[in-house]
C-alpha positions as CSV (number, residue, x, y, z in Angstrom):
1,X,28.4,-18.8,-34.3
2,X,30.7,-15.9,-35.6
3,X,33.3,-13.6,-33.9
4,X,32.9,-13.6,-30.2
5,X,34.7,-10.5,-30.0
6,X,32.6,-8.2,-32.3
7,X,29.4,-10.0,-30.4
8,X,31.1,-8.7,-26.8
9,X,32.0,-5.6,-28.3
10,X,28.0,-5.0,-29.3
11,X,26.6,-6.3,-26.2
12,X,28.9,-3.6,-24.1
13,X,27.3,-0.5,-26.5
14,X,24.0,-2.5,-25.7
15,X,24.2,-2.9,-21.8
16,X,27.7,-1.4,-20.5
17,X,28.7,-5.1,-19.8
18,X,32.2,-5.4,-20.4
19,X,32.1,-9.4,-21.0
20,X,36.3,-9.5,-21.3
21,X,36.4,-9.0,-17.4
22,X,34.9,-12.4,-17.4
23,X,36.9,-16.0,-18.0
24,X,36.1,-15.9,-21.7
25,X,36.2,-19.8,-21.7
26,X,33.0,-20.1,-19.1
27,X,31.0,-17.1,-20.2
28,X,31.1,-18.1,-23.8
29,X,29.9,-21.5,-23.0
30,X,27.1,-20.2,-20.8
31,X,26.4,-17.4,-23.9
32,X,26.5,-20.3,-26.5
33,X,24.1,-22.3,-24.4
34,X,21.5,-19.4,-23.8
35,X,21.6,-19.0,-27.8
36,X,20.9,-22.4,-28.5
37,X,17.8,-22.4,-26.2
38,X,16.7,-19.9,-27.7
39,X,16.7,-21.2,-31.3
40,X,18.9,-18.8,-33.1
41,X,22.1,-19.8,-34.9
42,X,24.6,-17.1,-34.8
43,X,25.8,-14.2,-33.0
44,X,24.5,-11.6,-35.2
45,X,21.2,-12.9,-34.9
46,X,20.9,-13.1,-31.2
47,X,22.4,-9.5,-30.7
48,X,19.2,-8.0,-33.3
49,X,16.9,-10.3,-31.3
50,X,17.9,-8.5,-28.6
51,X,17.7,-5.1,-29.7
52,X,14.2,-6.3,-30.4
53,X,12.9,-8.1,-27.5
54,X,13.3,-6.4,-24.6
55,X,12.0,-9.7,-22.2
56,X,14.9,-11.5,-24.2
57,X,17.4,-8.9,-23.5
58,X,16.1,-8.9,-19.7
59,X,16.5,-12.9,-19.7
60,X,20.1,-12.3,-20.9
61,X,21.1,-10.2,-18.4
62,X,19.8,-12.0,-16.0
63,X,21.6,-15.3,-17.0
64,X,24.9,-13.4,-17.0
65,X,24.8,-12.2,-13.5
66,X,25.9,-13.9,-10.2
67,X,24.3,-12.9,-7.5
68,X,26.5,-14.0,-4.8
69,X,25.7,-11.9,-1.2
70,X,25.5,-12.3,2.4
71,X,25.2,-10.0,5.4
72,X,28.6,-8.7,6.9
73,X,30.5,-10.6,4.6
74,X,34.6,-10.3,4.8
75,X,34.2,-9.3,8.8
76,X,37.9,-7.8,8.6
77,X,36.6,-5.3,5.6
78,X,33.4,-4.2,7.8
79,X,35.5,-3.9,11.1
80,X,37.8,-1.8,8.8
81,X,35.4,0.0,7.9
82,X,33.7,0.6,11.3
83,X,36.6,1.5,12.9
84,X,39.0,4.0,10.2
85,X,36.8,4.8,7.7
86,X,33.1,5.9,8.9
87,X,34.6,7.6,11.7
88,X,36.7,9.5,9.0
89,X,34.1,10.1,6.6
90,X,31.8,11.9,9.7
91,X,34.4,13.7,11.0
92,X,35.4,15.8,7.7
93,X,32.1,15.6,5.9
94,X,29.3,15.2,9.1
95,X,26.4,12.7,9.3
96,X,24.8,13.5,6.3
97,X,26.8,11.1,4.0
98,X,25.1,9.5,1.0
99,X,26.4,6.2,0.2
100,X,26.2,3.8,-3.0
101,X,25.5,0.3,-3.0
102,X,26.2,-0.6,-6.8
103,X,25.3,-4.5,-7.7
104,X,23.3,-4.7,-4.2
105,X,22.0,-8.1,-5.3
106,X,19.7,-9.5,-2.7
107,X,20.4,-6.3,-0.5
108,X,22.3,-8.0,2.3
109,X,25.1,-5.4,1.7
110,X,23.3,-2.1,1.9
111,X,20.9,-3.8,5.0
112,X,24.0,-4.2,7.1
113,X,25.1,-0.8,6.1
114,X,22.9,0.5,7.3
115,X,23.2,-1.9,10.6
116,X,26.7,-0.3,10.6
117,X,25.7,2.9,10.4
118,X,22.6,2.9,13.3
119,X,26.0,2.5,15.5
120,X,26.3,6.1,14.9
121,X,24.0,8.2,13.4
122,X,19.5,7.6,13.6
123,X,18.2,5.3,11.0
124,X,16.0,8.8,9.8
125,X,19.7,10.4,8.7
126,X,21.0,7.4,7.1
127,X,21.0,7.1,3.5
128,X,21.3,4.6,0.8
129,X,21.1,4.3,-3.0
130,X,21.2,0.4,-3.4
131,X,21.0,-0.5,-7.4
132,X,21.7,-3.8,-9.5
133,X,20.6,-4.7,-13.4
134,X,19.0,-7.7,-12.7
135,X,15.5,-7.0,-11.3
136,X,14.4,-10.1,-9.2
137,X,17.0,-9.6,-7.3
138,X,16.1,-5.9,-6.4
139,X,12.6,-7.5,-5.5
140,X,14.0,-10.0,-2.9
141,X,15.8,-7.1,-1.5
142,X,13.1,-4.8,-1.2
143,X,10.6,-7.3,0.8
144,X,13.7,-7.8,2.9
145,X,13.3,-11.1,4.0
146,X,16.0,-13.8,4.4
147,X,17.0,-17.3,5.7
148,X,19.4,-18.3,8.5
149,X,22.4,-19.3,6.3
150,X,22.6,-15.6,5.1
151,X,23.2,-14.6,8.0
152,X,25.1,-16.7,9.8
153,X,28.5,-13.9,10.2
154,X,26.4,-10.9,11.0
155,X,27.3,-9.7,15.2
156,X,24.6,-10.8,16.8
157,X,23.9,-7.1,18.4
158,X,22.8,-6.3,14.8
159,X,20.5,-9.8,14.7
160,X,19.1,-8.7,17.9
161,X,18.5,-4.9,17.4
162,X,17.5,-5.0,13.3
163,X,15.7,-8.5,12.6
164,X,12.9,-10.2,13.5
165,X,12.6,-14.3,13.3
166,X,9.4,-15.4,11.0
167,X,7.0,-18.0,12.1
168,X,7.3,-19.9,9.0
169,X,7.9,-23.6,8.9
170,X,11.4,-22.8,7.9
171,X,13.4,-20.5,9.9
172,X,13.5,-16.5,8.0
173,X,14.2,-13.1,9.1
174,X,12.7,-9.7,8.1
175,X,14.7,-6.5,8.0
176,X,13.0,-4.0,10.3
177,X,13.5,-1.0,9.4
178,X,14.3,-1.5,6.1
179,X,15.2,1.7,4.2
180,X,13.7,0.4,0.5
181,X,10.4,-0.5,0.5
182,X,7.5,-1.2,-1.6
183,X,6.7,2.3,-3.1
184,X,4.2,1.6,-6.1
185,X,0.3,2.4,-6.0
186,X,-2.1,0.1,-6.6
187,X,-4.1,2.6,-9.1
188,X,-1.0,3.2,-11.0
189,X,-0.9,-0.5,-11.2
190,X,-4.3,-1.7,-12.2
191,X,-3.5,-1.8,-16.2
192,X,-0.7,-3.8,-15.9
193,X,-2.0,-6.3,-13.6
194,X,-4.9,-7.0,-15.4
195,X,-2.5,-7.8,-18.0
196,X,-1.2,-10.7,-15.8
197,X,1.6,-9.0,-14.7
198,X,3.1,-9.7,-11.2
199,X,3.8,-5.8,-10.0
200,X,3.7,-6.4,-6.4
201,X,5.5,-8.9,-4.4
202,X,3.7,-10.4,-1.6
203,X,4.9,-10.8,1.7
204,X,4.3,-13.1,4.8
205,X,0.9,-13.7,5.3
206,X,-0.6,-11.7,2.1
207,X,1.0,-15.0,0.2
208,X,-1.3,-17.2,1.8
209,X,-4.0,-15.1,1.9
210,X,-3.5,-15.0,-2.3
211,X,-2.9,-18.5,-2.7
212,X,-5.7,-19.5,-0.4
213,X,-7.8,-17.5,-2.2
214,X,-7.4,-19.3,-5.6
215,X,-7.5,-22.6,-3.9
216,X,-10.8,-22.3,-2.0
217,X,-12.2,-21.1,-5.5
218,X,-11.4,-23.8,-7.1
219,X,-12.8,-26.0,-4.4
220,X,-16.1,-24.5,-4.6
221,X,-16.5,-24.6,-8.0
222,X,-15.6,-28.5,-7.9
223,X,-17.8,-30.0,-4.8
224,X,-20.3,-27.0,-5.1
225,X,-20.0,-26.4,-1.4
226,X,-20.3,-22.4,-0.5
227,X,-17.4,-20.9,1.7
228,X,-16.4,-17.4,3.3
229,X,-13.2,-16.0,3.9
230,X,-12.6,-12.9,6.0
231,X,-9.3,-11.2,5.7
232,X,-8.7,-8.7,8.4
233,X,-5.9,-6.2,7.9
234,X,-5.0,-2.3,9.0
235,X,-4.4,0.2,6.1
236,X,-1.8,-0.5,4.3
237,X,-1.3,-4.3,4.3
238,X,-2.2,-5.1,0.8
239,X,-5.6,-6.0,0.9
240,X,-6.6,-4.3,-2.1
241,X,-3.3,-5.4,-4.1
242,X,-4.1,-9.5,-3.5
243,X,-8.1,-8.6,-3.7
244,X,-7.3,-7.4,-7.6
245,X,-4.5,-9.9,-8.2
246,X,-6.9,-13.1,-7.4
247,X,-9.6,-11.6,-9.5
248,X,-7.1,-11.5,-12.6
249,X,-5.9,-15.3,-11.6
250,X,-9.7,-16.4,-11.8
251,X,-10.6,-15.1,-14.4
252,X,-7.8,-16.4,-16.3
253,X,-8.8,-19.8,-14.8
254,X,-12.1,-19.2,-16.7
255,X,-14.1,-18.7,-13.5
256,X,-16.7,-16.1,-13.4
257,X,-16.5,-13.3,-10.6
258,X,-16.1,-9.0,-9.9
259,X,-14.0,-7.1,-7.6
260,X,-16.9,-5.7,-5.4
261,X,-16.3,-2.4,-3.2
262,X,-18.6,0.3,-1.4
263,X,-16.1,3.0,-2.2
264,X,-16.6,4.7,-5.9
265,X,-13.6,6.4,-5.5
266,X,-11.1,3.3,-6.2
267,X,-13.5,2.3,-8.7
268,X,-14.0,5.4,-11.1
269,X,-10.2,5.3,-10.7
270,X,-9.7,1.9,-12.2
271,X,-12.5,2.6,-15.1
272,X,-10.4,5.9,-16.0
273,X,-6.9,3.9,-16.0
274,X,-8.3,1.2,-17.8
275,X,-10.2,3.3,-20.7
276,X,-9.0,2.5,-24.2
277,X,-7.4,-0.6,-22.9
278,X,-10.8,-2.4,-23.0
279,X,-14.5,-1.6,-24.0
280,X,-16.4,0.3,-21.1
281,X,-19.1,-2.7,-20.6
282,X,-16.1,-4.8,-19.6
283,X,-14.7,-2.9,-16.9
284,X,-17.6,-2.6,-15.3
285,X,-18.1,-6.0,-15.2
286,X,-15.1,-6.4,-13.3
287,X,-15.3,-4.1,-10.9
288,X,-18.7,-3.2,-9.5
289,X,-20.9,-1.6,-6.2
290,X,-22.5,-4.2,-3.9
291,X,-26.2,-2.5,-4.4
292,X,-27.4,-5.1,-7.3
293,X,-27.2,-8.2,-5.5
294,X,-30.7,-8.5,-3.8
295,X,-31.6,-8.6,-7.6
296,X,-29.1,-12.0,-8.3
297,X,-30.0,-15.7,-8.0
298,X,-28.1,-18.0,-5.9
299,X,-24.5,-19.2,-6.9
300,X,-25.0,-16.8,-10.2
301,X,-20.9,-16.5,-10.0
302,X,-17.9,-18.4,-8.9
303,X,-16.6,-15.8,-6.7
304,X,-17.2,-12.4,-5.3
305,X,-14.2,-10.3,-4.0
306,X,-15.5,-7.8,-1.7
307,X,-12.8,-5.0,-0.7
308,X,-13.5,-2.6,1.9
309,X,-15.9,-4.5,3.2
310,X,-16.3,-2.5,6.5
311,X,-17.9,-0.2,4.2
312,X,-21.1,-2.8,3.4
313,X,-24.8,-1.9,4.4
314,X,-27.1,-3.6,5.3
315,X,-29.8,-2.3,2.9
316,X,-29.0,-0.6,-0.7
317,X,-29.0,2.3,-2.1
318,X,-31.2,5.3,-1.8
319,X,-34.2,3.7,-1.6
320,X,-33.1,1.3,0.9
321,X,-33.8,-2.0,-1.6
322,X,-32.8,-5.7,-0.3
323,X,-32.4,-7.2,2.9
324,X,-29.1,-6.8,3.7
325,X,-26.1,-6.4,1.7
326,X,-23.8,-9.3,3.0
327,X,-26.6,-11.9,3.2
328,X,-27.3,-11.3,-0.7
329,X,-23.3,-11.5,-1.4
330,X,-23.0,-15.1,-0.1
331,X,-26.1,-15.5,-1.2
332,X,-25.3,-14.9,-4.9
333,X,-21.7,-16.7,-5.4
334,X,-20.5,-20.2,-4.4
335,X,-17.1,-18.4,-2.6
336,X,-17.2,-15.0,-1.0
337,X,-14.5,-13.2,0.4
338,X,-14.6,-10.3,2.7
339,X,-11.6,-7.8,3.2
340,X,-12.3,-5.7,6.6
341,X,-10.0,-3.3,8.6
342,X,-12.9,-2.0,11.5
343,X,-10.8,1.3,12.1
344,X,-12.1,2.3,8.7
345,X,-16.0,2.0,9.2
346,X,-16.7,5.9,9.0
347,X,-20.6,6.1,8.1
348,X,-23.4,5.6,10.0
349,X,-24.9,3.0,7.9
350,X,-21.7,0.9,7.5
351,X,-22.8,-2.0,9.0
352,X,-19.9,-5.0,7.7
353,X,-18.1,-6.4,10.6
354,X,-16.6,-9.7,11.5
355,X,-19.5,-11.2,13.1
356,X,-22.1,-10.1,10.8
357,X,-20.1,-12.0,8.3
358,X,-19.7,-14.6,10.2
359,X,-23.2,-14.8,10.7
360,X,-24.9,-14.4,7.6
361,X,-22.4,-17.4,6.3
362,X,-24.1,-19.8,9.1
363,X,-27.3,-18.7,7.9
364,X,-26.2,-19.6,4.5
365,X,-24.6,-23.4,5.8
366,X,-21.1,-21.8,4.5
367,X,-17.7,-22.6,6.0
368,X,-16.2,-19.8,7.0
369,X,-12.0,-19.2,7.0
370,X,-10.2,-16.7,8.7
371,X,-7.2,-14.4,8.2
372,X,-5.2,-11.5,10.0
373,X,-2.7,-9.4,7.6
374,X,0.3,-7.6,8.5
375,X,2.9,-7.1,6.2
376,X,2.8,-3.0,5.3
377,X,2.8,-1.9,1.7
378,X,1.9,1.7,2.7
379,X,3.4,4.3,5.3
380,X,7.4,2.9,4.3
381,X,6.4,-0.1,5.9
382,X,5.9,1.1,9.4
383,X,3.3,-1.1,11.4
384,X,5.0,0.9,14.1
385,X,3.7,4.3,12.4
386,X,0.0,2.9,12.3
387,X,0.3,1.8,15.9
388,X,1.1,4.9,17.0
389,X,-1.9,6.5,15.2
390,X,-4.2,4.2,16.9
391,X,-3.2,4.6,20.5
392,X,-2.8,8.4,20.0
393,X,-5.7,8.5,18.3
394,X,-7.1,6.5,21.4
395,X,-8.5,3.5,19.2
396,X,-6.4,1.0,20.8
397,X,-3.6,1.3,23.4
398,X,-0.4,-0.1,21.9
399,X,3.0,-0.5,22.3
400,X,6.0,2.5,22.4
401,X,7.1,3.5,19.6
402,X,10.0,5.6,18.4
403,X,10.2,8.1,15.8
404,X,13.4,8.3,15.1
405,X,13.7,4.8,14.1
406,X,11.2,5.0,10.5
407,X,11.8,7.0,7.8
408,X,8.5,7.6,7.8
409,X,8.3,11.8,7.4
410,X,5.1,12.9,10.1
411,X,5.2,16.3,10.8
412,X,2.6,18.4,12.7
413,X,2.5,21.6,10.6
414,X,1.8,24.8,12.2
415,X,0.1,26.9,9.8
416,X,-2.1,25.8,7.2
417,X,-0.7,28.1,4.4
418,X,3.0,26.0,5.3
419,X,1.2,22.7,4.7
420,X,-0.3,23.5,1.4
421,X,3.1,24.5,0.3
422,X,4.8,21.3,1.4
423,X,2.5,19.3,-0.2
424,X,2.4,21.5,-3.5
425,X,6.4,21.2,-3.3
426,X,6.0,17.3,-2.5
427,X,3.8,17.0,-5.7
428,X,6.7,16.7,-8.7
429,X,5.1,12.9,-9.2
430,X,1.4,14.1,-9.4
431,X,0.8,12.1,-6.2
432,X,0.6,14.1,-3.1
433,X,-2.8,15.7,-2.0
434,X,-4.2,17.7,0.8
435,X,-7.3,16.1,2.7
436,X,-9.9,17.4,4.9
437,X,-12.1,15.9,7.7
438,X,-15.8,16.8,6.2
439,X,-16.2,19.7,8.3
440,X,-16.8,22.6,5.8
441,X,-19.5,22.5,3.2
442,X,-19.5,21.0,-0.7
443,X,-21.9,24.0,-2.2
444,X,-23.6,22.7,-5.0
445,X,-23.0,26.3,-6.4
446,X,-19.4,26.0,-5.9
447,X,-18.4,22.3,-7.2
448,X,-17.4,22.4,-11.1
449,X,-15.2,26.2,-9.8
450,X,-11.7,26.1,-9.1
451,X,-12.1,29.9,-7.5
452,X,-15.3,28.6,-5.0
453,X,-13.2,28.9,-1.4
454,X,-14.9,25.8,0.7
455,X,-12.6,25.7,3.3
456,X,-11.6,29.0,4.6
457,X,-9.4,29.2,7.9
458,X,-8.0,32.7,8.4
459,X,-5.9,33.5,5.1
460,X,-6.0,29.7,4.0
461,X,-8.3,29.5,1.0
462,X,-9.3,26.2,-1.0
463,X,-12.0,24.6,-2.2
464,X,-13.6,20.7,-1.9
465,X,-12.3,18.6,-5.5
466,X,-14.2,19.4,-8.3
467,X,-17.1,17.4,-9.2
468,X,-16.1,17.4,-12.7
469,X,-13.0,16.0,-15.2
470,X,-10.8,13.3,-14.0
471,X,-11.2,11.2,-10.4
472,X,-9.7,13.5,-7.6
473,X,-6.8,10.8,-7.0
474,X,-5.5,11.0,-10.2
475,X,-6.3,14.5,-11.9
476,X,-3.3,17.0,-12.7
477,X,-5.3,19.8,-11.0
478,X,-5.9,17.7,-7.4
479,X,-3.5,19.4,-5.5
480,X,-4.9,22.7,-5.7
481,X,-8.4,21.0,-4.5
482,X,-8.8,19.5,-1.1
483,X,-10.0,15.6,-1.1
484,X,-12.1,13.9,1.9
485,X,-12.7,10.5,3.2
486,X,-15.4,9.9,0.3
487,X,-12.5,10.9,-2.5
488,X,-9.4,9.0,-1.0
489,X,-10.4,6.0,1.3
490,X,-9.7,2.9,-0.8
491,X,-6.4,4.7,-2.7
492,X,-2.8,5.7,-1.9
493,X,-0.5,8.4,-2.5
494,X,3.0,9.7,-1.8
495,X,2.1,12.2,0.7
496,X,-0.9,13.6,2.1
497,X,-1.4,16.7,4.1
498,X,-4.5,16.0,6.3
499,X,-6.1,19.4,8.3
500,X,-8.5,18.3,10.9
501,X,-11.3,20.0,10.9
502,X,-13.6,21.2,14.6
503,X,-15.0,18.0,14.9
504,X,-12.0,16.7,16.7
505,X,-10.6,18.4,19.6
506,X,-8.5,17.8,22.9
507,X,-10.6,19.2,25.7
508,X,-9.7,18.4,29.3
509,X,-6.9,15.8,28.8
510,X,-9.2,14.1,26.5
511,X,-10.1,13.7,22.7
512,X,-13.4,15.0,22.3
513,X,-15.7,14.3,18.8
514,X,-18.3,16.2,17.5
515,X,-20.2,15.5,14.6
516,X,-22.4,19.1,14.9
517,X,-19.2,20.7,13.3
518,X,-19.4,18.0,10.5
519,X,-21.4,19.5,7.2
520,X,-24.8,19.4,6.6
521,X,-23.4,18.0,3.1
522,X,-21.4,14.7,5.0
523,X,-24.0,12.1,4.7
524,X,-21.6,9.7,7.0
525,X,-23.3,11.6,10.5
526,X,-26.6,12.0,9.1
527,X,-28.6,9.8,11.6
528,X,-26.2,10.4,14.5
529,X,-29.2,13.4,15.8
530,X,-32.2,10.8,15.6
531,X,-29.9,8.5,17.8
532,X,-28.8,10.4,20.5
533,X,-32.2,11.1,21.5
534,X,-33.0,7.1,21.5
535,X,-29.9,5.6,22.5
536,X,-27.2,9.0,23.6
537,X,-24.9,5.9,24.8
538,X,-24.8,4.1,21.3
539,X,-24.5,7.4,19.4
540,X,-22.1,8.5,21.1
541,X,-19.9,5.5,20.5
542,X,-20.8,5.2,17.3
543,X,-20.2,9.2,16.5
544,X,-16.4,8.5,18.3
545,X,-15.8,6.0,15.4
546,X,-16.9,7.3,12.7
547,X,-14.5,10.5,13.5
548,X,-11.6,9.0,15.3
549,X,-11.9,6.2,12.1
550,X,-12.0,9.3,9.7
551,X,-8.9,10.7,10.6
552,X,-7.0,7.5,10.7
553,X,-7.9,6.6,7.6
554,X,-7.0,9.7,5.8
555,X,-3.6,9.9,7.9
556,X,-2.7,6.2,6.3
557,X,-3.4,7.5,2.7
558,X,0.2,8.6,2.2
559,X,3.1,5.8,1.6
560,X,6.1,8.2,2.1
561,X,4.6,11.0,4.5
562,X,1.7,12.7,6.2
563,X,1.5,16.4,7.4
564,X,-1.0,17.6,9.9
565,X,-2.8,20.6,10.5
566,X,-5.5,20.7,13.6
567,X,-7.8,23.4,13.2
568,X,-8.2,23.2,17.5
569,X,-4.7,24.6,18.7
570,X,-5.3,21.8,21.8
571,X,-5.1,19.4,19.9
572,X,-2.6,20.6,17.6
573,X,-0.3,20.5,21.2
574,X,-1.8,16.7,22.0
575,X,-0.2,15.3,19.0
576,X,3.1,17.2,19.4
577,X,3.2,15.8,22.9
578,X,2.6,12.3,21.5
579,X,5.8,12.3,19.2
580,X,7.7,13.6,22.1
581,X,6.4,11.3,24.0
582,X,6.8,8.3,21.5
């Protein structure tokens, strides 16, 4: 094949492998092999076919590495280290240390590091570079999820403190607490995927969900019979990500569907990150608005992906066309399926709920199957952080939580003029943003000028996002603008700063909502007035949701931290209590 020697010499300038640390015999044999499989003769040829083909150069490396790893493996090294050297390090240098875990493989090193290290500093000060060339091996490591014979020498206070069993068939564990996590936004995303590209990995439950998805579709489209699904997850559990990646695996299968959702915000998104890749018509075939339906025949499509399907009406548009909204979906494709999380109803007129759904596929003679998600995507992959929310929030009462165990960064910001400046500082990546409960107006006058001041509390000066350019979520300019529930629900950033507005206050040892401090230019309340003088009892729940469901919708936008400011100083001292408290 040629001169091994001058091959190794160009794959170290190529990759900073050094191959003559490895038993030349063996690795030449495995290089030989890879080379014959795939069909070139000679050294030469394979190293140029790798300066070309990055997926071949990928492949390569790959091949070459071993990823051999368990948790606390070599006990004598970690009690070593434990005992002399930590206490050592923290003595001359103090508890911020920053540690490297080079060639982390499937993580189990840096995990129990930072196991170790939770003996003596909070998980919120630990930190952890963990890095390796070979890239699937970085994804097992980030979902954090292992089997029983991995971890059969870690101390079983560390099994009981940091782990959690599965309920899978076979017997796995999930990191809690996990210090990488899943850090990637769908919208950033959307390109690549529809390319066929696998850029998230799916966890637990939003595997099933994915693959059941696919399989039911393909049912349907072979005995005809119509089905529902409803998938029912919080913010966060990657809803959105399997809704777009079972479109794209449909399609491909030559089935003929859309990616339906309420929200134009996601949407306009995906049309701007997908212009130029494909012609305009095509986009919107894929992704469109659930108003159109009353106008389709029965079984027109294969399947309909409905995300954010809290967010449904029951009659269309303006003028109030159709029946109702979820009737005509089932109505117009042989397999349906409905992604809800309730907390984020936050109109009036949304009207899609569990039983509605289930419902309306009776009515329709369809079987109906049912899912919960979990698994978090968003908030560093604290379900602990969104429980928290909920019960100080008072949605749902839930259990204790503890702040100082997530990395999570929630901070209650005193003055909104600090908060603007945090987030501006948090911004180097283009994706923090500030957000707003709809409590000042949108002038029409006002909505294409960066000057226009909307939102005016004392010296704090900013106006509502443009109505011009580039979506909100994605324009260079967005962090200077302020973004609201109609903007942002349905998308993600890094970090949010959310001020709540006077239509949420603590008064009395209470949370108190009031949609008269909402604008006259929020269309989610309008309604609520009619209402109370028919039914005061059912306005007044439903004014509670939609607010309460505002806020915790806007507070889950940000996947690496959320700062608050509360315009009522009560309540502002409520939600310092709770993280006290928590």
């Amino acid at each position: 094949m040629g001169d091994y020697e001058v091959f190794k010499s160009k794959i170290f300038q190529m990759t900073k492998i050094d191959l003559s640390c490895y038993k030349e015999r063996q690795m030449k044999r495995r290089i030989d092999a890879l080379i014959v499989k795939a069909g070139i003769a000679t050294y030469d040829e394979y190293v140029a076919a790798l300066r070309k083909d990055p997926a071949l150069l990928e492949e390569f490396v790959t091949y070459l590495t071993i990823n051999v790893s368990e948790f606390y493996r070599n006990p004598d090294q970690w009690k070593v280290l434990e005992n002399e050297i930590l206490p050592y390090l923290f003595e001359r240098f103090g508890n911020d240390i920053r540690i490297w875990s080079a060639a982390c493989s499937t993580g189990d090193e840096p995990y129990t590091l930072v196991m170790l290290l939770a003996k003596f500093i909070p998980l919120n000060r630990i930190h952890i570079l963990a890095t390796d060339l070979d890239k699937q091996v970085l994804e097992k490591a980030q979902i954090g999820l292992y089997d029983e014979k991995s971890l059969k020498g870690l101390p079983k206070e560390f099994i009981k403190k940091h782990l959690k069993q599965g309920d899978r068939k076979e017997v796995l564990f999930l990191i809690e607490n996990g210090r990488i996590r899943p850090s990637k936004s769908l919208q950033d995303c959307i390109s690549s995927m529809l390319d066929g590209n696998q850029e998230f990995t799916m966890l637990d439950t939003q595997k099933v969900v994915y693959e059941e998805i696919l399989y039911m579709a393909k049912l349907c489209q072979k005995d005809k019979k119509k089905r529902v699904m409803i998938a029912k997850g919080g913010s966060g559990t990657g809803k959105s990500v399997i809704a777009v990646n079972a479109m794209v695996n449909l399609l491909k299968e030559d089935m003929f569907g859309q990616y339906i959702t309420k929200n134009a915000a996601p949407r306009n998104v995906y049309i701007d990150r997908l212009a130029g890749k494909m012609k305009k018509n095509k986009i919107k075939s894929l992704f469109a608005a659930p108003d159109k339906f009353y106008q389709q025949q029965p079984n027109d499509y294969d399947f309909l992906i409905v995300d954010e399907a809290h967010r449904l009406r029951e009659k269309s548009g303006m003028f109030q066309k159709g029946e109702n909204q979820i009737q005509e979906l089932i109505s117009s494709s042989l397999f349906t399926v409905f992604f809800i999380d309730p907390y984020q109803r936050v109109h009036f007129r949304d009207f899609g709920s569990i039983s509605e759904f289930q419902k309306q596929a009776q009515l329709q003679n369809a079987e109906v199957i049912q899912y919960e998600l979990h698994s978090q995507f968003r908030c560093n992959g604290s379900d602990g952080y969104l429980a928290w929310i909920r019960n100080m929030l008072q949605l749902e009462e839930t259990a204790n939580f503890n702040f100082k165990d997530i990395s999570f960064d929630f901070r209650v910001i005193d003055d909104p003029n600090e908060l603007r400046a945090m987030i501006c500082e948090k911004n180097e990546s283009g994706k923090a943003r500030i957000l707003a409960g709809y409590c000042w107006e949108w002038e029409k006058a006002g909505r294409s000028d960066p000057n226009h001041d909307d939102i005016v509390i004392g010296d704090f000066k900013m106006s509502w996002n443009l109505d011009a350019g580039d979506p909100y979520a994605i324009s260079q300019g967005s962090v200077h603008q302020v973004g609201c529930i109609h903007t942002t629900q349905g998308l993600e950033f890094d970090y949010v700063g959310v001020i709540i507005g006077e239509d949420l206050r603590y008064e009395n040892n209470e949370l108190v909502t009031d949609y008269r401090q909402r604008a006259k230019t929020d269309s989610s309340v309008k309604g609520l007035k009619k209402l109370y003088r028919e039914n005061p009892e059912k306005a007044k729940h439903i004014e509670r949701q939609i607010i309460l469901n505002t806020y915790y919708t806007l507070m889950t936008r940000g996947m690496k931290g959320c700062y608050i400011y509360c315009c009522d100083s009560e309540l502002q001292k409520y939600i310092k209590m709770s993280i006290a408290d928590a």
